[in-house]
N, C-alpha and C positions, 0 to 999 in steps of 0.2 A: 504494500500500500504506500503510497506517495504519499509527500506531505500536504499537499493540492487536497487529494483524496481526504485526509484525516480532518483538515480544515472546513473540508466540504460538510462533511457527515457533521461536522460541532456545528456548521452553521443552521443545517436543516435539522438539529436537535435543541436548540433554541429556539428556534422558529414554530417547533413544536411544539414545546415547553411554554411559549410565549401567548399562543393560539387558545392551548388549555388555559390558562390561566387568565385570559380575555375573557371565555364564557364563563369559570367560575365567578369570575366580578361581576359577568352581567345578573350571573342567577343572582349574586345577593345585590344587585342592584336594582328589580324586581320585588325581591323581598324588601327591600327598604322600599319601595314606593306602595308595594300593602300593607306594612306597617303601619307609612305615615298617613295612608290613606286611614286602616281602621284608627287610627289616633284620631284624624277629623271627626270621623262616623262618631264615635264614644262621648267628642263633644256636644254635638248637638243632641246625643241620643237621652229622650225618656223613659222611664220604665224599666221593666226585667233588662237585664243584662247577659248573654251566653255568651257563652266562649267557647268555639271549637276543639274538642280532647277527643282526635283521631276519626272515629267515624259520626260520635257524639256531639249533640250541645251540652254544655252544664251552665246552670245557672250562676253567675258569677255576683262579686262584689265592682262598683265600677270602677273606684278605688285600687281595687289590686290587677285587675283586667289594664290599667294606665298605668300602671307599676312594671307589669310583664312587659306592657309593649315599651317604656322606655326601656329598660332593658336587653331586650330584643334589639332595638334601634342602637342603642351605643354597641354591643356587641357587632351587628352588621356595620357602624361605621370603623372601628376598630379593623376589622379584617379587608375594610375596602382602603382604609388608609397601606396596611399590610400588600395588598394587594399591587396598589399604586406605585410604592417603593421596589417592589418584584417589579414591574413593568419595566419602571426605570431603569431598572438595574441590566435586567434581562436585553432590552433597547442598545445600551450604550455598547453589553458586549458583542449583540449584532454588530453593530456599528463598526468595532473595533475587529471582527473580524472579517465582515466582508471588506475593511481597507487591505487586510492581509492575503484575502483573495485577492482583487485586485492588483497586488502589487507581485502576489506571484505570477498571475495570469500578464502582464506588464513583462516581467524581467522574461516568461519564457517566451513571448512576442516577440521579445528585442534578440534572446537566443537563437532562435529561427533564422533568422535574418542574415 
């Protein structure tokens, strides 16, 4: 295997790596927008209060039903920030290694020659 070769494979293994981790943010970025969606609903809501527990309602307090969902809500911002930082991170070594393709694919153009 070449060195071309070895750079190639890290780079479509970031790229992968990169992909996956695109849709994990989208899912909790979903989840953040039902969350903050039921957080509106819980404000205006009167009356009984349920809460979904798997395939059930239970009848909740509304109190602690606004308790779980901030909860819920800083834990998804927590892993979206987490996530962010992976991007970044993951981005720049794209970055830094498709310059090294490049500059292999460069030098063996000028070999050729």
């Amino acid at each position: 295997m070449t060195p071309e070769d070895n750079i190639t494979m890290q780079y479509q293994q970031l790229q992968q790596q990169l992909q996956m981790l695109m849709m994990q943010k989208e899912q909790y970025r979903m989840q953040f927008a039902e969350i903050k969606k039921a957080d509106d609903e819980l404000k205006t809501a009167k009356g009984d209060i349920f809460k979904a527990a798997g395939m059930i309602l239970i009848k909740s307090e509304k109190s602690q039903v606004k308790n779980d969902l901030a909860t819920q809500k800083e834990t998804i911002e927590v892993r979206l920030k987490s996530f962010e930082k992976q991007e970044s991170i993951l981005k720049a070594r794209l970055t830094e290694i498709q310059a090294k393709l490049m500059e292999s694919f460069k030098s063996k153009g000028a070999s050729a020659k």
